[in-house]
CHARMM internal coordinates of N, CA and C (Angstrom, degrees):
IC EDIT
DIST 1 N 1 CA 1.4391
DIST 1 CA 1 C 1.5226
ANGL 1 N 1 CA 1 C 110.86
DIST 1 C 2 N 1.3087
ANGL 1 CA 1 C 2 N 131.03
DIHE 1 N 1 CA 1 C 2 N -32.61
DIST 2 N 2 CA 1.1809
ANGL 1 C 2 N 2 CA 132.61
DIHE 1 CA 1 C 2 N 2 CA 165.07
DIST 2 CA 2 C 1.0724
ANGL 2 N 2 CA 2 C 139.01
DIHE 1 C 2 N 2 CA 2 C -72.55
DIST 2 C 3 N 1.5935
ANGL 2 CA 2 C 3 N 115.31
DIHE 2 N 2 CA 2 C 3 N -17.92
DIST 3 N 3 CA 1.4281
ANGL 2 C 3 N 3 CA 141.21
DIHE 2 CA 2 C 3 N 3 CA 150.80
DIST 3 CA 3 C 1.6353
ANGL 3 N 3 CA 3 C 109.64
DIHE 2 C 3 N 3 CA 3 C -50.69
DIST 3 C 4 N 1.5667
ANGL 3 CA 3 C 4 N 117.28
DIHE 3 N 3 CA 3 C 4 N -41.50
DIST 4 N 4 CA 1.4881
ANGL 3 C 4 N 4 CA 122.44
DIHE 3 CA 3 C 4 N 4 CA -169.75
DIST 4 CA 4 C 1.2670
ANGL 4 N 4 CA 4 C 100.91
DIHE 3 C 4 N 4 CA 4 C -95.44
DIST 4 C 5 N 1.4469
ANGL 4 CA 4 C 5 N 132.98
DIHE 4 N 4 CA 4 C 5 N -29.80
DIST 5 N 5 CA 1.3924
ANGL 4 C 5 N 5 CA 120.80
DIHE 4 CA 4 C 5 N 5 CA 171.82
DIST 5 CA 5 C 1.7593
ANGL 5 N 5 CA 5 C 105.99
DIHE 4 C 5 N 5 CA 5 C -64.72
DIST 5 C 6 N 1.1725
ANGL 5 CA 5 C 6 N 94.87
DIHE 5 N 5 CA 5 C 6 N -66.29
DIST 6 N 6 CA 2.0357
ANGL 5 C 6 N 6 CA 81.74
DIHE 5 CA 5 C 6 N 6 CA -174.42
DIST 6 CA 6 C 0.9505
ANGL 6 N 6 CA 6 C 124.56
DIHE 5 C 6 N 6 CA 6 C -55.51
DIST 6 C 7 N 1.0239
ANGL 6 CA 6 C 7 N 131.12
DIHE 6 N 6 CA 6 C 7 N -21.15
DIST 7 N 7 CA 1.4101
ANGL 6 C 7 N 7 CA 137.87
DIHE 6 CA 6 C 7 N 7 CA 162.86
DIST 7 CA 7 C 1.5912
ANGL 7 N 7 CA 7 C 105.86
DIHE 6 C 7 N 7 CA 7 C -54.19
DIST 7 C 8 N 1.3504
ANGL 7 CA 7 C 8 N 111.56
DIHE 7 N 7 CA 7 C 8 N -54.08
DIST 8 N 8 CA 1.2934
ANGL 7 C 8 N 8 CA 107.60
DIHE 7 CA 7 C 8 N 8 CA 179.73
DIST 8 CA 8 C 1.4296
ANGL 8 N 8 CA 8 C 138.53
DIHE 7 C 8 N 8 CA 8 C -60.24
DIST 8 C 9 N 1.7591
ANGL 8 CA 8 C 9 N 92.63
DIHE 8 N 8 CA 8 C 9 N -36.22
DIST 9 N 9 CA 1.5061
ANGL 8 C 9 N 9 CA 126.23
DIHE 8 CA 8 C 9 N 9 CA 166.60
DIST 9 CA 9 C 1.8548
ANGL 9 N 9 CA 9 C 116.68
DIHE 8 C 9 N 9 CA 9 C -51.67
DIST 9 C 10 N 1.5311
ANGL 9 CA 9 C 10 N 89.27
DIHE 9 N 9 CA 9 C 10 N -44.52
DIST 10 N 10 CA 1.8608
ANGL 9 C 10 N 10 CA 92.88
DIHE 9 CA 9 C 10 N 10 CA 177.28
DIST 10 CA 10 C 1.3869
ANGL 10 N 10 CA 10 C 106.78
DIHE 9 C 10 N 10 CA 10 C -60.67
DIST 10 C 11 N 1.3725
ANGL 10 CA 10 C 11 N 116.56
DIHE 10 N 10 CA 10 C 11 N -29.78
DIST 11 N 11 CA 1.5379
ANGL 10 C 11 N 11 CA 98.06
DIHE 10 CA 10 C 11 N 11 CA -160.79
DIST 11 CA 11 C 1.3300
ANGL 11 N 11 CA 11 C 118.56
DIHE 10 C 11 N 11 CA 11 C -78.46
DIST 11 C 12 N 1.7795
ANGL 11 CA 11 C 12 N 106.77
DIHE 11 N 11 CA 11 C 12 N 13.95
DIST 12 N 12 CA 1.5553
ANGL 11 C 12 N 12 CA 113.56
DIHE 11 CA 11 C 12 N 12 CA 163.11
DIST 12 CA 12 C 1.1860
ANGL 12 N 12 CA 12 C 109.33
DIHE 11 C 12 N 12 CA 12 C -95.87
DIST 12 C 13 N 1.5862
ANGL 12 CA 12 C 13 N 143.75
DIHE 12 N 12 CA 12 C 13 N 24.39
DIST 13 N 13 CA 0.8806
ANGL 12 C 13 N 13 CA 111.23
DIHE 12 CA 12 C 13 N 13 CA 173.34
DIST 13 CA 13 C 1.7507
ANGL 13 N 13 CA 13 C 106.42
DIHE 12 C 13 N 13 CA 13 C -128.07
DIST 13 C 14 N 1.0158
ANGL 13 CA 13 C 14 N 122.83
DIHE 13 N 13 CA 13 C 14 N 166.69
DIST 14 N 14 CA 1.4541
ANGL 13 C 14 N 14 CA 124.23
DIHE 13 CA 13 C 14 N 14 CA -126.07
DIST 14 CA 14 C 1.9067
ANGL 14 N 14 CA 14 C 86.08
DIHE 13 C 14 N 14 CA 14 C -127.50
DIST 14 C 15 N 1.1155
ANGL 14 CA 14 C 15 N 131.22
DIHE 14 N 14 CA 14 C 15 N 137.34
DIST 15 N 15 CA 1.6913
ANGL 14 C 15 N 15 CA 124.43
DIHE 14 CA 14 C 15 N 15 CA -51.55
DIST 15 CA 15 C 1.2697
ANGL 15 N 15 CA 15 C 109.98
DIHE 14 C 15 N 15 CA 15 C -33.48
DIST 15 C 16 N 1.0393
ANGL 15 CA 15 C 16 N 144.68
DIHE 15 N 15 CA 15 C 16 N 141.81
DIST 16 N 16 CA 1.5807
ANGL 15 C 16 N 16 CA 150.06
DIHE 15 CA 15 C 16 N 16 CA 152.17
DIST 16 CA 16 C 1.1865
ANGL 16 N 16 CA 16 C 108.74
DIHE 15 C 16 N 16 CA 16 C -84.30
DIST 16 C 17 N 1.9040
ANGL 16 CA 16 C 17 N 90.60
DIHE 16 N 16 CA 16 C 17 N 114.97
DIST 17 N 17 CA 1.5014
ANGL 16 C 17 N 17 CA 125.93
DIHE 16 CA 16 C 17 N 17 CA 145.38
DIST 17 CA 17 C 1.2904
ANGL 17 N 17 CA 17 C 119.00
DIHE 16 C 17 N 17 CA 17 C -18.13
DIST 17 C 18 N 0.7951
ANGL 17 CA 17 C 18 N 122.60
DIHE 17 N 17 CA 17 C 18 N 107.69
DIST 18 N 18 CA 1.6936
ANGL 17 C 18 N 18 CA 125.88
DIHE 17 CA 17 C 18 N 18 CA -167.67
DIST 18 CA 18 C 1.7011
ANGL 18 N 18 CA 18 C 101.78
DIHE 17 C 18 N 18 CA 18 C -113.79
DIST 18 C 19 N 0.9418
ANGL 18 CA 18 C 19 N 110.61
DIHE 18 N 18 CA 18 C 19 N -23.34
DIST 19 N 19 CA 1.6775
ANGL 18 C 19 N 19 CA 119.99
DIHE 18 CA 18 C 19 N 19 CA -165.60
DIST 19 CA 19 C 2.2278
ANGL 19 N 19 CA 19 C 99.87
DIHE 18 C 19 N 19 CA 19 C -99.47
DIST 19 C 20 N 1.2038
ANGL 19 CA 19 C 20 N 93.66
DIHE 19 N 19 CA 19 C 20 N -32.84
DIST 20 N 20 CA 1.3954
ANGL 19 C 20 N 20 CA 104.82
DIHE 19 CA 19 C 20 N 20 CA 159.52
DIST 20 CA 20 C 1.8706
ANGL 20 N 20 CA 20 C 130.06
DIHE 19 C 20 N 20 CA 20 C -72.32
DIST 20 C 21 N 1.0602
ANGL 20 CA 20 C 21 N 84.73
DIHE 20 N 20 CA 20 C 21 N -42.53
DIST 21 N 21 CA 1.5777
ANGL 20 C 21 N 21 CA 96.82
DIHE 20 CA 20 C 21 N 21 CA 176.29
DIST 21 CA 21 C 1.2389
ANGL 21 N 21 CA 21 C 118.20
DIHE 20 C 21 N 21 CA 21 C -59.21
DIST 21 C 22 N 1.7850
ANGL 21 CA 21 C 22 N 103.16
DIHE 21 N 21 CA 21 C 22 N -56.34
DIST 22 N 22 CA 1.4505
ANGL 21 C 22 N 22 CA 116.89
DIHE 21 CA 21 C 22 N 22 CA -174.36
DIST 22 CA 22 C 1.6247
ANGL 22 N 22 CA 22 C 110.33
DIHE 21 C 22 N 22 CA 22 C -58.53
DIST 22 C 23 N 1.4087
ANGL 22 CA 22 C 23 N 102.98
DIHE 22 N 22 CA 22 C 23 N -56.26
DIST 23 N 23 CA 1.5007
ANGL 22 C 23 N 23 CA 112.32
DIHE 22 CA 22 C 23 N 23 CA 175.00
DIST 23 CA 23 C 1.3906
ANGL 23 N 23 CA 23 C 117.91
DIHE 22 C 23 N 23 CA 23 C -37.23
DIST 23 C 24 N 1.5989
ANGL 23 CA 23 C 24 N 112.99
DIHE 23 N 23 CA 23 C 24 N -74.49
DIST 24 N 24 CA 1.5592
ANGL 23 C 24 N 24 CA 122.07
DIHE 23 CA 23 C 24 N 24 CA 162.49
DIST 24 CA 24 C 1.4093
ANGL 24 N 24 CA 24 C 107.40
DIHE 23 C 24 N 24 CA 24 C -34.27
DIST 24 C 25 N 1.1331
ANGL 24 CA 24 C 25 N 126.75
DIHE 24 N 24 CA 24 C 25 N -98.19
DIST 25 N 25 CA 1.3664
ANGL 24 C 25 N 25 CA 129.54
DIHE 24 CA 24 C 25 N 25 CA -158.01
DIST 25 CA 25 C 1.9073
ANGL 25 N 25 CA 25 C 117.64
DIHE 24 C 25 N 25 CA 25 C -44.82
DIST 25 C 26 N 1.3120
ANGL 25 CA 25 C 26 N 92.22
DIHE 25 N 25 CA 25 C 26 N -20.47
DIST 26 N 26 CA 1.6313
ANGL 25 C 26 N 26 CA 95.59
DIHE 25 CA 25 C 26 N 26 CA 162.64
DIST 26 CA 26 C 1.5929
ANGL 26 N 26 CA 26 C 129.75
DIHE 25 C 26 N 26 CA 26 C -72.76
DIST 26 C 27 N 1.4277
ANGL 26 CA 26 C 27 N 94.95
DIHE 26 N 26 CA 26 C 27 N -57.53
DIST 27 N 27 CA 1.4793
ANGL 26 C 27 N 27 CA 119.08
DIHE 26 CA 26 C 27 N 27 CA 164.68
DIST 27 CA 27 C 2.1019
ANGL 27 N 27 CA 27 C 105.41
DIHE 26 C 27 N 27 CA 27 C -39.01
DIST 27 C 28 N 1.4581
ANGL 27 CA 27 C 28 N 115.57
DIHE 27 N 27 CA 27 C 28 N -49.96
DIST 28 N 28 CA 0.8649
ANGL 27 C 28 N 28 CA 116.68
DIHE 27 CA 27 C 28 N 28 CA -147.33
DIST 28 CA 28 C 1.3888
ANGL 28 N 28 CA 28 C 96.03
DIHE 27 C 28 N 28 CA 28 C -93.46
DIST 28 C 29 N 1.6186
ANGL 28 CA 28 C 29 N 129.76
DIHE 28 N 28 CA 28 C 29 N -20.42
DIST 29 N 29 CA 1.4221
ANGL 28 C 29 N 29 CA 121.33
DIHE 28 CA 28 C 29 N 29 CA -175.04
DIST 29 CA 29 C 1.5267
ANGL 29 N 29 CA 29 C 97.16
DIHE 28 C 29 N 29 CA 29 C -84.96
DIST 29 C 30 N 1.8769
ANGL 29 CA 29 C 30 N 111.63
DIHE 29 N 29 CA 29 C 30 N -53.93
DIST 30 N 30 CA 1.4232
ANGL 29 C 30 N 30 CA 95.37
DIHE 29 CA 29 C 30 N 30 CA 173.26
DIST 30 CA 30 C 1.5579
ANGL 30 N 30 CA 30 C 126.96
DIHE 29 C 30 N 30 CA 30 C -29.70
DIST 30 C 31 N 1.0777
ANGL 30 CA 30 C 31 N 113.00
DIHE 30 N 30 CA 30 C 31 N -55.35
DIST 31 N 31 CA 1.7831
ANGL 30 C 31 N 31 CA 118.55
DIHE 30 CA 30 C 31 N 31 CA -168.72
DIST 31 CA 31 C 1.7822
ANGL 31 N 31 CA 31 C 107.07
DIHE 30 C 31 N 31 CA 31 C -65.01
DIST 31 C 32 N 1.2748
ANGL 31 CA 31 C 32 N 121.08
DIHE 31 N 31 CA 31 C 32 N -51.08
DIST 32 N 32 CA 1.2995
ANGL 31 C 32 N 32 CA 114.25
DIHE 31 CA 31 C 32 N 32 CA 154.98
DIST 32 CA 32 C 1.4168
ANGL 32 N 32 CA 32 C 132.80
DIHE 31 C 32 N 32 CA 32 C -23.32
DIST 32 C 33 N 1.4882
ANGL 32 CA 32 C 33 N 101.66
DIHE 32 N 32 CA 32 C 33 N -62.15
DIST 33 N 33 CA 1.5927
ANGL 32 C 33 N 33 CA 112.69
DIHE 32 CA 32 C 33 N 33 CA 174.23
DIST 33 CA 33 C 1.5259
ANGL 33 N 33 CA 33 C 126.43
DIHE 32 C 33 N 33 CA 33 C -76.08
DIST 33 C 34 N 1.5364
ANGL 33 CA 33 C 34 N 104.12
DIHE 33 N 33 CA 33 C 34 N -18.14
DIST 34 N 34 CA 1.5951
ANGL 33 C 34 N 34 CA 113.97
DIHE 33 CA 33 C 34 N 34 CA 164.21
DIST 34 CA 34 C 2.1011
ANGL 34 N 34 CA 34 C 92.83
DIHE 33 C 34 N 34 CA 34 C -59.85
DIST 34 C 35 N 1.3706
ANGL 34 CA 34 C 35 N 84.90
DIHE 34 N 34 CA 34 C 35 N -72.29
DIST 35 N 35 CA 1.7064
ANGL 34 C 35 N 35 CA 102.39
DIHE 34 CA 34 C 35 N 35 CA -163.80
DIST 35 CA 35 C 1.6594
ANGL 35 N 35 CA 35 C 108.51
DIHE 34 C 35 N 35 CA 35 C -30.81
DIST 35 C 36 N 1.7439
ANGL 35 CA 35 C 36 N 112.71
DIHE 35 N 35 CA 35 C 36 N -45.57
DIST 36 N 36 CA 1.5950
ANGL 35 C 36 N 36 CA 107.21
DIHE 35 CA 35 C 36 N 36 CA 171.49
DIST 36 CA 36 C 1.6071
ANGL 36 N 36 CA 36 C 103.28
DIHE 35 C 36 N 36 CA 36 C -84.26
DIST 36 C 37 N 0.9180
ANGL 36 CA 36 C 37 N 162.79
DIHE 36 N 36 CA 36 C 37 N -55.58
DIST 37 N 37 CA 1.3737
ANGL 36 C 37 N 37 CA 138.96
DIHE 36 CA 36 C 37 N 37 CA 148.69
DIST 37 CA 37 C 1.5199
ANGL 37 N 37 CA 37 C 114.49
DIHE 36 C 37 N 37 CA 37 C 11.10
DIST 37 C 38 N 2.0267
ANGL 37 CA 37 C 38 N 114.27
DIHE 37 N 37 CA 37 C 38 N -104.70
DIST 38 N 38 CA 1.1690
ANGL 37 C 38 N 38 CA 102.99
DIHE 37 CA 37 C 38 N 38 CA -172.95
DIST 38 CA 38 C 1.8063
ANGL 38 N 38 CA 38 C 116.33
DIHE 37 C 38 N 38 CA 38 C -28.94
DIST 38 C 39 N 1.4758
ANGL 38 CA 38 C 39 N 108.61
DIHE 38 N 38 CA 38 C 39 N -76.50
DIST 39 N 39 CA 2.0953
ANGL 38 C 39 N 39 CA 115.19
DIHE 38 CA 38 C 39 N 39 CA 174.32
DIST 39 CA 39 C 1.4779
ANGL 39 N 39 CA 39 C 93.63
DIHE 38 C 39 N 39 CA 39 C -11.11
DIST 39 C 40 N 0.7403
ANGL 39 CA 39 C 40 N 113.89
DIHE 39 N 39 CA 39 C 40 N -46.93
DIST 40 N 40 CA 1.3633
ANGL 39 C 40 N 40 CA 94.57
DIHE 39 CA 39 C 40 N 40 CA -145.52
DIST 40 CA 40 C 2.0180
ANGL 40 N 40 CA 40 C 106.07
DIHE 39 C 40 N 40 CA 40 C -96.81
DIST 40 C 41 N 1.0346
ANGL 40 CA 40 C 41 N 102.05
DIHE 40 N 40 CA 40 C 41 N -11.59
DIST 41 N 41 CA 1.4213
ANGL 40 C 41 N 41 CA 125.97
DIHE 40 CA 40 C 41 N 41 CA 167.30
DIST 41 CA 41 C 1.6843
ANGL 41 N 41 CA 41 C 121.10
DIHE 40 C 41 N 41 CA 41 C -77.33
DIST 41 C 42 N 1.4093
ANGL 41 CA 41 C 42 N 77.77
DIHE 41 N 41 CA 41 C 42 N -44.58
DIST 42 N 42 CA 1.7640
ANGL 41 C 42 N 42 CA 93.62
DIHE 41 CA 41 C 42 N 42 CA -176.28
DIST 42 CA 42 C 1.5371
ANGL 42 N 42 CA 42 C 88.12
DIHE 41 C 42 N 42 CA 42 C -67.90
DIST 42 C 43 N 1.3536
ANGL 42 CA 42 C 43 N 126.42
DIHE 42 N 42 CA 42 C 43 N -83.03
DIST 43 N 43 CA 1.5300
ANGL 42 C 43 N 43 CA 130.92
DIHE 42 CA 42 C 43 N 43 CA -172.20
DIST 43 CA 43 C 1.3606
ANGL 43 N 43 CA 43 C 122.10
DIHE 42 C 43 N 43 CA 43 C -36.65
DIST 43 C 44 N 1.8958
ANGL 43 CA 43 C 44 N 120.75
DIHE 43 N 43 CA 43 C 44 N -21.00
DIST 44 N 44 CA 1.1119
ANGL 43 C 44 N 44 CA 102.44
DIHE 43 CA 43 C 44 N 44 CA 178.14
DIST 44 CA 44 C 1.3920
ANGL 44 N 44 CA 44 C 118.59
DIHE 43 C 44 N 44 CA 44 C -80.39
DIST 44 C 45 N 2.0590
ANGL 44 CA 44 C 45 N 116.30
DIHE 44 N 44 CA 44 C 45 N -16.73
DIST 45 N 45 CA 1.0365
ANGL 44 C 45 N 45 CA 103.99
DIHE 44 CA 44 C 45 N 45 CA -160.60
DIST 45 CA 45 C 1.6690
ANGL 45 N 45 CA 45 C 96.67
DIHE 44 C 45 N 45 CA 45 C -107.60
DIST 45 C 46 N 1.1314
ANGL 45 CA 45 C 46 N 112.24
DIHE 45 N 45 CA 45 C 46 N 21.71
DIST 46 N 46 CA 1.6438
ANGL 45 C 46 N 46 CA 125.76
DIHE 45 CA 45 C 46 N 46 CA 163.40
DIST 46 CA 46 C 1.6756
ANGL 46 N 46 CA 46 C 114.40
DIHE 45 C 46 N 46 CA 46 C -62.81
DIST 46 C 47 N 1.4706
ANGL 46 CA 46 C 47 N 128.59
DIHE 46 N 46 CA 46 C 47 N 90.73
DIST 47 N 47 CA 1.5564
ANGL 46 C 47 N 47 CA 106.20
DIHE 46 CA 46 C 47 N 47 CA -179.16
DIST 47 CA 47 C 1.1843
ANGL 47 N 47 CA 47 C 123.83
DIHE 46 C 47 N 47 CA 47 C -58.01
DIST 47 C 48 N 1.8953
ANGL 47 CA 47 C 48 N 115.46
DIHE 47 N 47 CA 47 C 48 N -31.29
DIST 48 N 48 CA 1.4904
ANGL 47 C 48 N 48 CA 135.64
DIHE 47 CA 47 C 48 N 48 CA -167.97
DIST 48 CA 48 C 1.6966
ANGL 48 N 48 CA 48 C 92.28
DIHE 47 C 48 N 48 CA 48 C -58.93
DIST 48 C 49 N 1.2731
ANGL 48 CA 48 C 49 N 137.92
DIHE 48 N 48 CA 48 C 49 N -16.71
DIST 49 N 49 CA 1.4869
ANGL 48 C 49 N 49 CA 130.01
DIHE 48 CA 48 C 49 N 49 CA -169.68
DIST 49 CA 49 C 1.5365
ANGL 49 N 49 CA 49 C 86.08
DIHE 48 C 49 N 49 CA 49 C -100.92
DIST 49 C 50 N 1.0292
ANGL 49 CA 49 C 50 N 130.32
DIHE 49 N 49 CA 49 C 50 N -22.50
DIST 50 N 50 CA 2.1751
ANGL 49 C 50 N 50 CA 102.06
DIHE 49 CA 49 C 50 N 50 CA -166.06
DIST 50 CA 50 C 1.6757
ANGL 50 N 50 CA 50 C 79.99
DIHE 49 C 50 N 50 CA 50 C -136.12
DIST 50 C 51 N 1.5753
ANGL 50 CA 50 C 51 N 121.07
DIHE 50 N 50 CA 50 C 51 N 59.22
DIST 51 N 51 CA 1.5667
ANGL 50 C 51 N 51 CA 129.17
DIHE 50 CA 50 C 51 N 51 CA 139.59
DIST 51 CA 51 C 1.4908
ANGL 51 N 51 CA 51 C 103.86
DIHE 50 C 51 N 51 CA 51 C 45.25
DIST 51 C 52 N 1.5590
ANGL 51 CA 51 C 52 N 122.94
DIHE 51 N 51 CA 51 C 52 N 35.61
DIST 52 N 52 CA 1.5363
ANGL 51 C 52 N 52 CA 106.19
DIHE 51 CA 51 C 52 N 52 CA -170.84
DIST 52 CA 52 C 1.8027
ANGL 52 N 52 CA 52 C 93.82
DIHE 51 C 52 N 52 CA 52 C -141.09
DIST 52 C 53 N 1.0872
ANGL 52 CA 52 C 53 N 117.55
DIHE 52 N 52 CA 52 C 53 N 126.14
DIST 53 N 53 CA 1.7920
ANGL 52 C 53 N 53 CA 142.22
DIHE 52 CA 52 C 53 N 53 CA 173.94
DIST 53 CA 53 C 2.0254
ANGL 53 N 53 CA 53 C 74.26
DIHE 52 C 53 N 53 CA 53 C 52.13
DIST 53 C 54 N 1.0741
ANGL 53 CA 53 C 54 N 92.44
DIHE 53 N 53 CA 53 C 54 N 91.65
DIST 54 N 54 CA 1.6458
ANGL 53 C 54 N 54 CA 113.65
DIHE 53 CA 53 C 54 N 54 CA 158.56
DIST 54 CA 54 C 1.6376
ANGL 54 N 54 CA 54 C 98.30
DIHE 53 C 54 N 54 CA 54 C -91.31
DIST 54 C 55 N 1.0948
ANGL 54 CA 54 C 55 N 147.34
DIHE 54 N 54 CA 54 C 55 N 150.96
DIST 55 N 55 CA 1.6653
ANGL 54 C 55 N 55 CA 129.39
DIHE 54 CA 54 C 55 N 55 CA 126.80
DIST 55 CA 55 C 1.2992
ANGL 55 N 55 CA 55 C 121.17
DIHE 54 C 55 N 55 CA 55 C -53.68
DIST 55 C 56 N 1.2202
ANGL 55 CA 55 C 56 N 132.09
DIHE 55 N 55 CA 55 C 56 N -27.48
DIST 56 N 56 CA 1.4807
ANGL 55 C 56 N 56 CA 102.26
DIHE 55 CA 55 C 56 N 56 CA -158.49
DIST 56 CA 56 C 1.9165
ANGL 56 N 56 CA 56 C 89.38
DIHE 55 C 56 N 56 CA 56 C -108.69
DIST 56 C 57 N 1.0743
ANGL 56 CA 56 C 57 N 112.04
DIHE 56 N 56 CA 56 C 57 N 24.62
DIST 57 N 57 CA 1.9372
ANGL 56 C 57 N 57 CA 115.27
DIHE 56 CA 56 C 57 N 57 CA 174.97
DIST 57 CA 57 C 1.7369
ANGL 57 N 57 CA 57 C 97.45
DIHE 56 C 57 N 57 CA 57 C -104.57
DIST 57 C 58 N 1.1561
ANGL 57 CA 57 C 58 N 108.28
DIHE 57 N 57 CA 57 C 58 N -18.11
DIST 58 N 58 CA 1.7014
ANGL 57 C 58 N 58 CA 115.42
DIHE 57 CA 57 C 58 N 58 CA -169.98
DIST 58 CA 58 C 1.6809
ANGL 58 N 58 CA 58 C 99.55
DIHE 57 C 58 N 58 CA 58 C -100.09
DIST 58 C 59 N 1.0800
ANGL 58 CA 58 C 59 N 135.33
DIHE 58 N 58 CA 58 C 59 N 3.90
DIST 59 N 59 CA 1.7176
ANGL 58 C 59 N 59 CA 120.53
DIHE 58 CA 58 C 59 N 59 CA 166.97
DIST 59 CA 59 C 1.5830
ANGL 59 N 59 CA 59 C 98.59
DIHE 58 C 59 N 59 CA 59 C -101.11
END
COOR INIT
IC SEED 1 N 1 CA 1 C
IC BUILD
């Protein structure tokens, strides 16, 4: 997220960094989309999220 703010932030400044922006804002969406990736990886192989061989439903 801070990768996409400065990126965003440069583009106030006058000439604009163009070689900065691109870089940042790349850097910064990749890592985002890693970041919902794993979540969403982690949660699928979570049983306690889809109610199935919980431990504490099995005592």
């Amino acid at each position: 997220m801070l990768g996409i703010a400065l990126a965003l932030a440069a583009l106030s400044i006058q000439p604009t960094p163009w070689v900065f922006v691109l870089i940042l804002g790349a850097a910064g969406i990749g890592g985002l989309i890693s970041l919902i990736a794993a979540v969403r990886h982690d949660g699928a192989a979570d049983p306690r999220l889809h109610g199935r061989g919980a431990p504490e439903d099995e005592a």
